[in-house]
mmCIF file of the N, C-alpha and C atoms, coordinates in Angstrom:
data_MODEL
# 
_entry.id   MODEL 
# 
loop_
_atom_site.group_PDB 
_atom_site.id 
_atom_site.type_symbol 
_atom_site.label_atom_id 
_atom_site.label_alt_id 
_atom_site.label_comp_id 
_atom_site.label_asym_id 
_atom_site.label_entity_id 
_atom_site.label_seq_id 
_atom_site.pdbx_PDB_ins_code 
_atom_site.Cartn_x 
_atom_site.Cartn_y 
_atom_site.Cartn_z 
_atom_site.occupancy 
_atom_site.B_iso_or_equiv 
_atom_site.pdbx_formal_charge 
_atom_site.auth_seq_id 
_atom_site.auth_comp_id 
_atom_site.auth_asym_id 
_atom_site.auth_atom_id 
_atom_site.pdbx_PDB_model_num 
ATOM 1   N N  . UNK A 1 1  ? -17.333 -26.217 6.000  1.00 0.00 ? 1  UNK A N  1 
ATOM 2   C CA . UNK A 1 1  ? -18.364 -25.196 5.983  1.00 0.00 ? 1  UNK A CA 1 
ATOM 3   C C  . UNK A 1 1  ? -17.724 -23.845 6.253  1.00 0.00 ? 1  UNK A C  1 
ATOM 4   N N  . UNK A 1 2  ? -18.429 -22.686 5.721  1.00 0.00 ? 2  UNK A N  1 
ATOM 5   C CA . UNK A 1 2  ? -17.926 -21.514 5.642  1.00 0.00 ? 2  UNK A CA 1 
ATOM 6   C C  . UNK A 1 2  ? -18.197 -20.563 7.159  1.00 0.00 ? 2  UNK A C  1 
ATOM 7   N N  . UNK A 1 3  ? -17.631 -19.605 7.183  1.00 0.00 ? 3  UNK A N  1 
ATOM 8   C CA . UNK A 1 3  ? -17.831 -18.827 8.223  1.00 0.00 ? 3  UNK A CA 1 
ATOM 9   C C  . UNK A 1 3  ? -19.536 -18.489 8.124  1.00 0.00 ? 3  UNK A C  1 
ATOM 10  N N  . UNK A 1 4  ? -19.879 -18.333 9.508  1.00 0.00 ? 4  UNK A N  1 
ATOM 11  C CA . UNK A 1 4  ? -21.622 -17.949 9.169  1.00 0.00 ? 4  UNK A CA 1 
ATOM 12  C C  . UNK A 1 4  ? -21.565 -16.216 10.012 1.00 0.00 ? 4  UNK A C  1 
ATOM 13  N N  . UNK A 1 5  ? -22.480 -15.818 8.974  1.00 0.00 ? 5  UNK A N  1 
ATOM 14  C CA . UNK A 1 5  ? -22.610 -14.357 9.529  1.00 0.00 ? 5  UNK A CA 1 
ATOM 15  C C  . UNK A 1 5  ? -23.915 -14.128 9.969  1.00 0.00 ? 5  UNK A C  1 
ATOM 16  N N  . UNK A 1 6  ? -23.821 -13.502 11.306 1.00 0.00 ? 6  UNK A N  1 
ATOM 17  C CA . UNK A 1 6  ? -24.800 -12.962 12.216 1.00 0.00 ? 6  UNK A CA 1 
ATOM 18  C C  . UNK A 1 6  ? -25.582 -11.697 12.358 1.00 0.00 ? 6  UNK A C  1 
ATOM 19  N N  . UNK A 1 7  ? -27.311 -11.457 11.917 1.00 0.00 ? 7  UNK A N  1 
ATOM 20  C CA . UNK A 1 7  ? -27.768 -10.328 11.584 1.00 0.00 ? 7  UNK A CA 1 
ATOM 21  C C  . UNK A 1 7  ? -28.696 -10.268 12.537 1.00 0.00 ? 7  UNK A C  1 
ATOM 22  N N  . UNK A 1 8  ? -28.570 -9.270  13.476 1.00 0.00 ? 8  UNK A N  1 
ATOM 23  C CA . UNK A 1 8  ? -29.194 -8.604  14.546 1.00 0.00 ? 8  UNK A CA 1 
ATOM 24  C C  . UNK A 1 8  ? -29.654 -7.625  14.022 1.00 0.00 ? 8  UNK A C  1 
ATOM 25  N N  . UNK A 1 9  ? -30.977 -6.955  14.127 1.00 0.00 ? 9  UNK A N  1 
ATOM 26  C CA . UNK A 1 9  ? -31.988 -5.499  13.833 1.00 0.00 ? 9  UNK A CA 1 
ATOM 27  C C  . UNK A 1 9  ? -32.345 -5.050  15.840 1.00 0.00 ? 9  UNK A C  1 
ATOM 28  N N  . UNK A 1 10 ? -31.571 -3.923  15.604 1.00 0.00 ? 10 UNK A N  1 
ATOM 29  C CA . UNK A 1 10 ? -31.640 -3.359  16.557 1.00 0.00 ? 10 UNK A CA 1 
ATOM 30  C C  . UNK A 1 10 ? -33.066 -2.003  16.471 1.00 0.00 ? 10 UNK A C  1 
ATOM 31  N N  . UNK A 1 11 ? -34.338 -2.775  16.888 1.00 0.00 ? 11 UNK A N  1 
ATOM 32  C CA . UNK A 1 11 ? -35.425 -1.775  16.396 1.00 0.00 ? 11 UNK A CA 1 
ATOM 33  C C  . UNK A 1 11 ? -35.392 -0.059  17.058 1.00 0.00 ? 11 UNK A C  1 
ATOM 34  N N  . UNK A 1 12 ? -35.061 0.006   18.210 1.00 0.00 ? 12 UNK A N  1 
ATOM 35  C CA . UNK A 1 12 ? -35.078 0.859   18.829 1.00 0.00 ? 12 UNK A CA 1 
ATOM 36  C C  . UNK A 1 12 ? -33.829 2.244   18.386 1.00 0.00 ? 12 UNK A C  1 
ATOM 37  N N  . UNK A 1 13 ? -32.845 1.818   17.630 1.00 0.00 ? 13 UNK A N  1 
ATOM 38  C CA . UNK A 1 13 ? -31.967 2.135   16.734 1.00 0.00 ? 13 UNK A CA 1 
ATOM 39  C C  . UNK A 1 13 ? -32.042 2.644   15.924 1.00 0.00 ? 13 UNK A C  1 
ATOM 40  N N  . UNK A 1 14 ? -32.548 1.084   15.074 1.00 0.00 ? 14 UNK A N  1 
ATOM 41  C CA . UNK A 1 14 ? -32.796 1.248   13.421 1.00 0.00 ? 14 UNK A CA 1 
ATOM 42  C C  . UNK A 1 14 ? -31.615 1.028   12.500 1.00 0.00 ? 14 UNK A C  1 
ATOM 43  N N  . UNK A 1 15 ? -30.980 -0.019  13.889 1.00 0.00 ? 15 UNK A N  1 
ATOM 44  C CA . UNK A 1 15 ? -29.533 -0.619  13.170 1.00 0.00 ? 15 UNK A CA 1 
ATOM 45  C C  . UNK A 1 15 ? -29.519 -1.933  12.886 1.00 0.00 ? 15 UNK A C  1 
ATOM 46  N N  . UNK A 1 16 ? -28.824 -2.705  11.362 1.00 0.00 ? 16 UNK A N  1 
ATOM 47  C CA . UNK A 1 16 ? -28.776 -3.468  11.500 1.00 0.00 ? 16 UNK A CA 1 
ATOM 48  C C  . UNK A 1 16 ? -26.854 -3.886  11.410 1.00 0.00 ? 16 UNK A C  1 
ATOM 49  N N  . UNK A 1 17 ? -26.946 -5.335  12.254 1.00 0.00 ? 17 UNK A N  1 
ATOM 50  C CA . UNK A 1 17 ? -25.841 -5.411  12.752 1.00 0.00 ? 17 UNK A CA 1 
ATOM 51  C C  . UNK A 1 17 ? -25.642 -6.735  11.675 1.00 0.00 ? 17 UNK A C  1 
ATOM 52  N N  . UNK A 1 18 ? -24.466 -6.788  11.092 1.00 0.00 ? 18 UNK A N  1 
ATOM 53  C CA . UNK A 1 18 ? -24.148 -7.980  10.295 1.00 0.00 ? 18 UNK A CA 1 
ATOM 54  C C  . UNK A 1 18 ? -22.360 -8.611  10.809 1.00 0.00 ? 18 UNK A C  1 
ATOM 55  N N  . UNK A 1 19 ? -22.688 -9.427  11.579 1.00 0.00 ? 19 UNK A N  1 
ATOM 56  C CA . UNK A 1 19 ? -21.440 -9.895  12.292 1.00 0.00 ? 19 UNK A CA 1 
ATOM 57  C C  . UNK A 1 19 ? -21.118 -11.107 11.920 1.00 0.00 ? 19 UNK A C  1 
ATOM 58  N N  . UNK A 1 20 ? -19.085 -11.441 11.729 1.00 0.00 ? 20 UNK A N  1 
ATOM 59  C CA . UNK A 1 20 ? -18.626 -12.746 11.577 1.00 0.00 ? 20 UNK A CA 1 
ATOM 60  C C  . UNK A 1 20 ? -18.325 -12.880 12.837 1.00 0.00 ? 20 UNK A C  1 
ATOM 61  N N  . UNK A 1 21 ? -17.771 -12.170 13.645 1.00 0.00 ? 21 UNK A N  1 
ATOM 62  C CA . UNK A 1 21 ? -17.694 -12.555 15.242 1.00 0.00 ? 21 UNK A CA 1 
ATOM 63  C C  . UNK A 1 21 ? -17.833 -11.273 16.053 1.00 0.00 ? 21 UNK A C  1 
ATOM 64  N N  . UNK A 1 22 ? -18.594 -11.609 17.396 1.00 0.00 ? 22 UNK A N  1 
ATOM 65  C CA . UNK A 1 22 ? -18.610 -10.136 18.500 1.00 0.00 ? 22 UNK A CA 1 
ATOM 66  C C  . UNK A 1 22 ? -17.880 -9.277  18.079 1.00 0.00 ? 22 UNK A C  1 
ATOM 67  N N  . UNK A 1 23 ? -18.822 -7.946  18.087 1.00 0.00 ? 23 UNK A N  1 
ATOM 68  C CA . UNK A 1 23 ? -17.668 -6.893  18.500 1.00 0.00 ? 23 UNK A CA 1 
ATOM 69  C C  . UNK A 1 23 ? -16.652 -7.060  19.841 1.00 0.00 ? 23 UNK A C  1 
ATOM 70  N N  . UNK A 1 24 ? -15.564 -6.014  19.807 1.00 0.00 ? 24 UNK A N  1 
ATOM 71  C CA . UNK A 1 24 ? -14.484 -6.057  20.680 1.00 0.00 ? 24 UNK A CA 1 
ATOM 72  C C  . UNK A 1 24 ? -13.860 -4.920  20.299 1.00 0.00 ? 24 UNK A C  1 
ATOM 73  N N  . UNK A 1 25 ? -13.628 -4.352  21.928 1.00 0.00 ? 25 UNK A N  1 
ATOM 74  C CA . UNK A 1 25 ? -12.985 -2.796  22.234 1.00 0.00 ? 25 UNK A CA 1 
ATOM 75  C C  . UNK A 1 25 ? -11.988 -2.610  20.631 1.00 0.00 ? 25 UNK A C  1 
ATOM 76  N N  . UNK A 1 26 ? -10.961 -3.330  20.693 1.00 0.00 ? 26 UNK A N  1 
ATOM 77  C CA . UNK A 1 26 ? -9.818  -3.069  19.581 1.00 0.00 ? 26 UNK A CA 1 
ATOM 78  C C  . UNK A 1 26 ? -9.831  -2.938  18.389 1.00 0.00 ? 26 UNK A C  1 
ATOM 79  N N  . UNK A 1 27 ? -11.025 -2.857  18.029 1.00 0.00 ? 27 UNK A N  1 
ATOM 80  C CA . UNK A 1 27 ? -11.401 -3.094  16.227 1.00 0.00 ? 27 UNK A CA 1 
ATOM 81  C C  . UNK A 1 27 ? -11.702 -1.261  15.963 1.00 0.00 ? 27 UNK A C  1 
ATOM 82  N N  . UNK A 1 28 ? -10.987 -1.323  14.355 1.00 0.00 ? 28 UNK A N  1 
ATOM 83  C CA . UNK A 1 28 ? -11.228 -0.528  13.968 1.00 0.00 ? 28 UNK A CA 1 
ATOM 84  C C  . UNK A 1 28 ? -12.436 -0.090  13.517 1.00 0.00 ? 28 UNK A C  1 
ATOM 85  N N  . UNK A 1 29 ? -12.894 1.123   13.450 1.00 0.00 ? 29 UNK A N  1 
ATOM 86  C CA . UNK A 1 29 ? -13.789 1.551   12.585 1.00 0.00 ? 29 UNK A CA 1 
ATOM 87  C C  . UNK A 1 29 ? -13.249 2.578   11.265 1.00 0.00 ? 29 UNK A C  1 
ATOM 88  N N  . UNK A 1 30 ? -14.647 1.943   10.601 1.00 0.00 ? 30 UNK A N  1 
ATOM 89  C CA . UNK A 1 30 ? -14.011 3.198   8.846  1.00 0.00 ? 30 UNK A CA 1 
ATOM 90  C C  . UNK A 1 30 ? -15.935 3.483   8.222  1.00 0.00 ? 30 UNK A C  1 
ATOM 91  N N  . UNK A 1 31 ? -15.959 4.090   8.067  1.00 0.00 ? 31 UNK A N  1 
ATOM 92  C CA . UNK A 1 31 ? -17.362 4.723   7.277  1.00 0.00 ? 31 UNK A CA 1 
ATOM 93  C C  . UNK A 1 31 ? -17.422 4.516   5.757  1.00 0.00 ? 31 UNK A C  1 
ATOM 94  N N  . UNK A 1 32 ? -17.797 2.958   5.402  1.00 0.00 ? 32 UNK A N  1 
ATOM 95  C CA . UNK A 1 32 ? -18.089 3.034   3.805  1.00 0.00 ? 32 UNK A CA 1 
ATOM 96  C C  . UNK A 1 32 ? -18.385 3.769   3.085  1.00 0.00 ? 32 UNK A C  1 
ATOM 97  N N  . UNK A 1 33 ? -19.879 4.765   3.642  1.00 0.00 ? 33 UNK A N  1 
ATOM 98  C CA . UNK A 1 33 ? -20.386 5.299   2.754  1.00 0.00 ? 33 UNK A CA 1 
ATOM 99  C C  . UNK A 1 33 ? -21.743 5.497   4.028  1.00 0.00 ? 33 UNK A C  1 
ATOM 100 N N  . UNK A 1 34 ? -22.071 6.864   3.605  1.00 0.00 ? 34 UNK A N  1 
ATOM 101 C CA . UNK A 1 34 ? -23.006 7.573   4.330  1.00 0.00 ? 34 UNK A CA 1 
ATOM 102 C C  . UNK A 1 34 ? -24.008 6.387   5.293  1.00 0.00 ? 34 UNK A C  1 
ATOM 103 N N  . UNK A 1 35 ? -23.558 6.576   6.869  1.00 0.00 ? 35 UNK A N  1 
ATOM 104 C CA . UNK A 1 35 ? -24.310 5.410   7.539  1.00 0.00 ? 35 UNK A CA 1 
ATOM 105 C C  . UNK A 1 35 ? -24.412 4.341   7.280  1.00 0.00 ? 35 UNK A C  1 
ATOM 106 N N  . UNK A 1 36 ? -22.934 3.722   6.812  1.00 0.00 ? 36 UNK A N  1 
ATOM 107 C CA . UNK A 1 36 ? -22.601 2.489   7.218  1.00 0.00 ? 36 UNK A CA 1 
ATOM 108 C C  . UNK A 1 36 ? -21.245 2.529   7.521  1.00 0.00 ? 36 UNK A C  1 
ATOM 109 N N  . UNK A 1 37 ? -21.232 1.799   8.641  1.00 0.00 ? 37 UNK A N  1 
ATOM 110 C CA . UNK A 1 37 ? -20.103 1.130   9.459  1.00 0.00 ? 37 UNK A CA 1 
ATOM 111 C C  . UNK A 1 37 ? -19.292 0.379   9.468  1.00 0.00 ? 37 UNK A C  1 
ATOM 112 N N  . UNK A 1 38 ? -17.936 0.005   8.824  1.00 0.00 ? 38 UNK A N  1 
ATOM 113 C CA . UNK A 1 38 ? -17.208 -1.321  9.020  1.00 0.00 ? 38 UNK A CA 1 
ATOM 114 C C  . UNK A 1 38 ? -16.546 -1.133  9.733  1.00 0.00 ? 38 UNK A C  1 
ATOM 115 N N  . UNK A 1 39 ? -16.700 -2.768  11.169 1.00 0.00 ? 39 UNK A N  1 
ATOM 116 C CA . UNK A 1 39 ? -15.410 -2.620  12.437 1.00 0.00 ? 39 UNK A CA 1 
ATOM 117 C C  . UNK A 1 39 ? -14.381 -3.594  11.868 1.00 0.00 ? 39 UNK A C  1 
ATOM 118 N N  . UNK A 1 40 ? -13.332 -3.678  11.722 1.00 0.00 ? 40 UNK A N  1 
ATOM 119 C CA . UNK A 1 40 ? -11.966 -4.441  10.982 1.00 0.00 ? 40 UNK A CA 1 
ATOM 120 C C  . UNK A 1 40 ? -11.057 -4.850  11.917 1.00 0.00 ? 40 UNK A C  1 
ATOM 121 N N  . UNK A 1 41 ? -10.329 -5.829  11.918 1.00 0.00 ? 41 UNK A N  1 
ATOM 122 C CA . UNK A 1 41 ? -9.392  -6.471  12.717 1.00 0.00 ? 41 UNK A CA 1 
ATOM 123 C C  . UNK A 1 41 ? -8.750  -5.606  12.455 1.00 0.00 ? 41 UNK A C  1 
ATOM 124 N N  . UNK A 1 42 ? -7.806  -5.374  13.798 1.00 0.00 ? 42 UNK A N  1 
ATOM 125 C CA . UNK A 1 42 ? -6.704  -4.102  14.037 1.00 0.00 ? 42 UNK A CA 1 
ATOM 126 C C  . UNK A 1 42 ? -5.559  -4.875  13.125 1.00 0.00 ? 42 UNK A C  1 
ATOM 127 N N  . UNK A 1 43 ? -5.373  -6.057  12.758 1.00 0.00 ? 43 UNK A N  1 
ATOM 128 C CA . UNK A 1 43 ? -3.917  -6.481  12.603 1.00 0.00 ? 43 UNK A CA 1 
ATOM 129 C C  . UNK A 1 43 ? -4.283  -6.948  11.200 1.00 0.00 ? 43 UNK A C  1 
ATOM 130 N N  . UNK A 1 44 ? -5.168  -7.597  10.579 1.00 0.00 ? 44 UNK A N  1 
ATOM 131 C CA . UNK A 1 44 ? -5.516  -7.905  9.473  1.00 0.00 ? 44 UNK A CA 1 
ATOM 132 C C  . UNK A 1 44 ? -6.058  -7.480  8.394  1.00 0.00 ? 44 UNK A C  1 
ATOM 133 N N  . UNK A 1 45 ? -7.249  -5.791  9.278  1.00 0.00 ? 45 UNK A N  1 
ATOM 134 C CA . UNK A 1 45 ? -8.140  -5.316  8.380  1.00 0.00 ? 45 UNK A CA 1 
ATOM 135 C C  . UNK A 1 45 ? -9.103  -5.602  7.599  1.00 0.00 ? 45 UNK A C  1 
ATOM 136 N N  . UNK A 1 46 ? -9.961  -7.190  7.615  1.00 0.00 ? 46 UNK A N  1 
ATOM 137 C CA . UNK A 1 46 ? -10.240 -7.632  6.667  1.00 0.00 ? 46 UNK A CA 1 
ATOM 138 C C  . UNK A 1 46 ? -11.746 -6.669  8.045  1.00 0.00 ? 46 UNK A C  1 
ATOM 139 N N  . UNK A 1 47 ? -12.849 -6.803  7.202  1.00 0.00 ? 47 UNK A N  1 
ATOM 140 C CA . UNK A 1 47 ? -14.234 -6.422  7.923  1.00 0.00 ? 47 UNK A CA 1 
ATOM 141 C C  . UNK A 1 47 ? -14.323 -7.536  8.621  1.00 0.00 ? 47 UNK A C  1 
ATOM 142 N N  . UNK A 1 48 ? -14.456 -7.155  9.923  1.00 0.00 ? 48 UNK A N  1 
ATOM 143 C CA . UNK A 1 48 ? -15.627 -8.427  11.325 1.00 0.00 ? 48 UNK A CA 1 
ATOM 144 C C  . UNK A 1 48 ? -17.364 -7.934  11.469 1.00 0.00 ? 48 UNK A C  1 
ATOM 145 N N  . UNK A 1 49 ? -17.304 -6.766  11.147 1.00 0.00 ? 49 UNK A N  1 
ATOM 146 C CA . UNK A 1 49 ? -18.493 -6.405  11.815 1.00 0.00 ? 49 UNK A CA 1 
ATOM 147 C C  . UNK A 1 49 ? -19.081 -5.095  10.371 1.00 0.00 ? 49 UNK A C  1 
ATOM 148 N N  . UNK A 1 50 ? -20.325 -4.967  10.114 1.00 0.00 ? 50 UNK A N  1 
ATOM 149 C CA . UNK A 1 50 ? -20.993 -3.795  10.072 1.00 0.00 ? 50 UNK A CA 1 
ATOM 150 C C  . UNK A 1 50 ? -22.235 -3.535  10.280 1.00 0.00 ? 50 UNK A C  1 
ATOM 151 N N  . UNK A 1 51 ? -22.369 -2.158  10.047 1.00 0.00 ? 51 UNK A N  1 
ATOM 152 C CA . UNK A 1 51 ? -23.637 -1.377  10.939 1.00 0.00 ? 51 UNK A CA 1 
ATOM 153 C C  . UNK A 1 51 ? -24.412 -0.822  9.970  1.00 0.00 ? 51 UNK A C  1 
ATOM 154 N N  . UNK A 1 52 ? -25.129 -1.149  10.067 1.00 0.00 ? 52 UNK A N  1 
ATOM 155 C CA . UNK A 1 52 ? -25.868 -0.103  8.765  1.00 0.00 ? 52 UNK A CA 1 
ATOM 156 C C  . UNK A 1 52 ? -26.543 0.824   9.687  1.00 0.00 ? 52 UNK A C  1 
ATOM 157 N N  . UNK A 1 53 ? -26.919 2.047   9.692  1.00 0.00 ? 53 UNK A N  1 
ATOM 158 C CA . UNK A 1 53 ? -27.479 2.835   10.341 1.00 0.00 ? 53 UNK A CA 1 
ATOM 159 C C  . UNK A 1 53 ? -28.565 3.312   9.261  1.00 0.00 ? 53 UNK A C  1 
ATOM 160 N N  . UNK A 1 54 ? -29.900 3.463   10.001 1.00 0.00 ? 54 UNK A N  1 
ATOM 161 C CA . UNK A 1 54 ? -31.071 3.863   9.236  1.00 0.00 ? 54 UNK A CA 1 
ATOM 162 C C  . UNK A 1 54 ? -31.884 2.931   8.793  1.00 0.00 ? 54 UNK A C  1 
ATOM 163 N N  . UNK A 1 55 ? -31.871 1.836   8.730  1.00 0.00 ? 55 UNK A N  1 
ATOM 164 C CA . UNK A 1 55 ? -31.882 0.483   7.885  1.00 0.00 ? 55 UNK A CA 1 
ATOM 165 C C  . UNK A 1 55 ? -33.022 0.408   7.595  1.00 0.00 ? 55 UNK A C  1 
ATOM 166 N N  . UNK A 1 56 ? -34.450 0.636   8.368  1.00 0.00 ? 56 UNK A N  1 
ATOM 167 C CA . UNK A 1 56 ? -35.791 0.391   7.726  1.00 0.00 ? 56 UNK A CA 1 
ATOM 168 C C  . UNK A 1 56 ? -35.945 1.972   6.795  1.00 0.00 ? 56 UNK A C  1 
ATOM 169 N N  . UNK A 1 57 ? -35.019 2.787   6.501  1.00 0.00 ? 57 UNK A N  1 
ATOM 170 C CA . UNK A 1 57 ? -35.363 4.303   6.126  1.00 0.00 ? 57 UNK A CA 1 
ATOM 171 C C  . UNK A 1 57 ? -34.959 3.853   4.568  1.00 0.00 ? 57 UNK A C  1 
ATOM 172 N N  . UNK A 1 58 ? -33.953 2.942   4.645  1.00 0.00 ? 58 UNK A N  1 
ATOM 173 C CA . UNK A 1 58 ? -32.800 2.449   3.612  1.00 0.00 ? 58 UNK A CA 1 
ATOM 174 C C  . UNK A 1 58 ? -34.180 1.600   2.457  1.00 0.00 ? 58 UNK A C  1 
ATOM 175 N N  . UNK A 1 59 ? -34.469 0.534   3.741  1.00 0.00 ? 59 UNK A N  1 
ATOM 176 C CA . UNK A 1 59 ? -35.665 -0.256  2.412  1.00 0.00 ? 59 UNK A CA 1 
ATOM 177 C C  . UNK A 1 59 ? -36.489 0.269   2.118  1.00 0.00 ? 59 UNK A C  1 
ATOM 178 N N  . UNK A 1 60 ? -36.843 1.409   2.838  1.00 0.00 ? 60 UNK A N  1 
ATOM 179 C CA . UNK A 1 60 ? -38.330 2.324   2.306  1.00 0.00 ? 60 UNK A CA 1 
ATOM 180 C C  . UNK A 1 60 ? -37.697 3.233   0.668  1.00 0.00 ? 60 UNK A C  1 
ATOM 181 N N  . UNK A 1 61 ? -36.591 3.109   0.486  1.00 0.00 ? 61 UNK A N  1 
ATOM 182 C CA . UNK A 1 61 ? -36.142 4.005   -0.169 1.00 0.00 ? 61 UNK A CA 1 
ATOM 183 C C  . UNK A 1 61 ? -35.830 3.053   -1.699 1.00 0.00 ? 61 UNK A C  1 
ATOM 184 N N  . UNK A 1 62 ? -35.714 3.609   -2.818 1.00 0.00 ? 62 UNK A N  1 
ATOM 185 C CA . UNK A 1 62 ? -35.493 2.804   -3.924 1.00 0.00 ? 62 UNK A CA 1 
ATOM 186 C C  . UNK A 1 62 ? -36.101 1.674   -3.843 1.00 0.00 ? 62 UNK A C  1 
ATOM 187 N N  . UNK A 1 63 ? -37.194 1.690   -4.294 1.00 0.00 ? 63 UNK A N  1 
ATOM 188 C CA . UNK A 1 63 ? -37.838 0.292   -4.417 1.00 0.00 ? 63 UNK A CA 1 
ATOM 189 C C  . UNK A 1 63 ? -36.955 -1.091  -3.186 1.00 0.00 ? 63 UNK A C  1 
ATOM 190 N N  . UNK A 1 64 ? -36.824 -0.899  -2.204 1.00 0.00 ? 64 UNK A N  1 
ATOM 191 C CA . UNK A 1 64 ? -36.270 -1.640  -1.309 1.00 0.00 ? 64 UNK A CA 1 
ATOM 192 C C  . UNK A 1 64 ? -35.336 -2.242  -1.558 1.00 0.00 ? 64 UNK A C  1 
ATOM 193 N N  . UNK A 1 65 ? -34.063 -1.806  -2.452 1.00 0.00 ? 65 UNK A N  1 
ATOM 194 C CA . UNK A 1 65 ? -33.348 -2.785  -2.570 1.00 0.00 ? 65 UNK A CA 1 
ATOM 195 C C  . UNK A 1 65 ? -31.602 -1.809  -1.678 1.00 0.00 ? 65 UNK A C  1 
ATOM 196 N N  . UNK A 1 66 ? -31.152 -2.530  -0.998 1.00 0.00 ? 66 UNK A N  1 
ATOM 197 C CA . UNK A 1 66 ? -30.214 -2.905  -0.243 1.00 0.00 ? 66 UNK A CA 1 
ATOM 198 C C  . UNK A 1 66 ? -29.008 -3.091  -1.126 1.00 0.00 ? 66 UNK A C  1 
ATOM 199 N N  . UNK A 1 67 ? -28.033 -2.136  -1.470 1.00 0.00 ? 67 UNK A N  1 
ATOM 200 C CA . UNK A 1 67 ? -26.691 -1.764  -1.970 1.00 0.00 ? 67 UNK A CA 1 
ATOM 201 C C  . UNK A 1 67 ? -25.610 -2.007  -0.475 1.00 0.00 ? 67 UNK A C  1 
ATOM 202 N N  . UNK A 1 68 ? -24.350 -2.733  -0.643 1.00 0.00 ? 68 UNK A N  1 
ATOM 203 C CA . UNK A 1 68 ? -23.727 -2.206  0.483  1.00 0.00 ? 68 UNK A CA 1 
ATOM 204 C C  . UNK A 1 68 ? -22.506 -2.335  -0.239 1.00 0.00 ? 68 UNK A C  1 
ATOM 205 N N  . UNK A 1 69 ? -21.534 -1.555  -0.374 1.00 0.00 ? 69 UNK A N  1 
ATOM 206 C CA . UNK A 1 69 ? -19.722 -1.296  -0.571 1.00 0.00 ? 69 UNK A CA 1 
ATOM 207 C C  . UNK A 1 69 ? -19.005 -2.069  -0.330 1.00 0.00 ? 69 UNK A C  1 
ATOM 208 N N  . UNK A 1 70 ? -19.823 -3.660  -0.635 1.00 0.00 ? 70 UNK A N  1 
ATOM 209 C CA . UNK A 1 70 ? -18.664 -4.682  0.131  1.00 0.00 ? 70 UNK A CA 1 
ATOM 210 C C  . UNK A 1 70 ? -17.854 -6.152  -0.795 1.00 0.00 ? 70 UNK A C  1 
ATOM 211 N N  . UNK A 1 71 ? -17.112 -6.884  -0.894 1.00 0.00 ? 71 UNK A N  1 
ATOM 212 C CA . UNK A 1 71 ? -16.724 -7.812  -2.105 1.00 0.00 ? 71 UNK A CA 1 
ATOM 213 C C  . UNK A 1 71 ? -16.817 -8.624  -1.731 1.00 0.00 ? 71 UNK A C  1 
ATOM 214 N N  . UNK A 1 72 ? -17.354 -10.215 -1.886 1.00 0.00 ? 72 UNK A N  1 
ATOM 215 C CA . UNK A 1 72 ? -17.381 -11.303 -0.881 1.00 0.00 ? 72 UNK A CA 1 
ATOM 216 C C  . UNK A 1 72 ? -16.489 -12.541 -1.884 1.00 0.00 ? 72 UNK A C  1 
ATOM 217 N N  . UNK A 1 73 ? -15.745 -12.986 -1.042 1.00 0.00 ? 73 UNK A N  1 
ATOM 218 C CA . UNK A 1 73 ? -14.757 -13.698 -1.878 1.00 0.00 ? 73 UNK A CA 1 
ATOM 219 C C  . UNK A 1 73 ? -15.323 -15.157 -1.507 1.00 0.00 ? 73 UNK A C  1 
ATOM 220 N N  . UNK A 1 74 ? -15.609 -15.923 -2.334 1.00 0.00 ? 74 UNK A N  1 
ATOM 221 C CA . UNK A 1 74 ? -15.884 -17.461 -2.048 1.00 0.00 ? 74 UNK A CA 1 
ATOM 222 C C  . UNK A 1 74 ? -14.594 -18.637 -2.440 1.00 0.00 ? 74 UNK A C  1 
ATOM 223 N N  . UNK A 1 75 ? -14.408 -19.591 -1.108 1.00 0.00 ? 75 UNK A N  1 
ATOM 224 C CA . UNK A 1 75 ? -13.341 -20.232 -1.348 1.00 0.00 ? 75 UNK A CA 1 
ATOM 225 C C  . UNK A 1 75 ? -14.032 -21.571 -1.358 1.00 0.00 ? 75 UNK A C  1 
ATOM 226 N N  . UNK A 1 76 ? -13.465 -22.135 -2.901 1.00 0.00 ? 76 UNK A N  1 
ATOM 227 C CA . UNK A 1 76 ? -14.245 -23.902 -2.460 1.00 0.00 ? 76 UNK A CA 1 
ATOM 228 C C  . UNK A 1 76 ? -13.469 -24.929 -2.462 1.00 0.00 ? 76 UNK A C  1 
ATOM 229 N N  . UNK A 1 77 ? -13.672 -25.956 -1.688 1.00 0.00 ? 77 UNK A N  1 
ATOM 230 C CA . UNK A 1 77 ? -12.954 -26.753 -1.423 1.00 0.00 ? 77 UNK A CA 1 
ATOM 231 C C  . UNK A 1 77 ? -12.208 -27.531 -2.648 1.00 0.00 ? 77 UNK A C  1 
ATOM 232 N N  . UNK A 1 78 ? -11.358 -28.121 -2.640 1.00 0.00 ? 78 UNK A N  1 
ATOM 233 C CA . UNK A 1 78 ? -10.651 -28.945 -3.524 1.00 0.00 ? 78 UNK A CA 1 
ATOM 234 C C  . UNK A 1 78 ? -11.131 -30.600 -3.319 1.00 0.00 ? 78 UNK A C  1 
# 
């Protein structure tokens, strides 16, 4: 089974949090694209964490649909 990713809505915010594991002090940050967040392993770089900032402003906007700057690679078993 594959890694599972974790989506927290922070209402008071208006963030949503899409995590493969906890944040942690050492991770980088980089700004995809206007209010969103990727935190990246310091040694690997691949994304652990992002933030979307604004997020219920985001679905009110364009017929609700949800764009994010990201490539998801699928590995299947042999």
């Amino acid at each position: 089974m594959g890694e599972k990713l974790i989506f927290e809505y922070d209402k008071i915010g208006d963030i949503l949090y899409i995590n493969k594991c906890r944040p942690y002090a050492g991770q980088d940050s980089e700004e995809l694209e206007d209010e969103v967040v990727a935190r990246l392993n310091p040694e690997t770089h691949e994304i652990e964490n992002l933030e979307i900032l604004f997020f219920s402003k985001r679905l009110q906007q364009d017929k609700a649909v949800l764009e994010l700057p990201v490539t998801a690679h699928i590995h299947l078993n042999d």
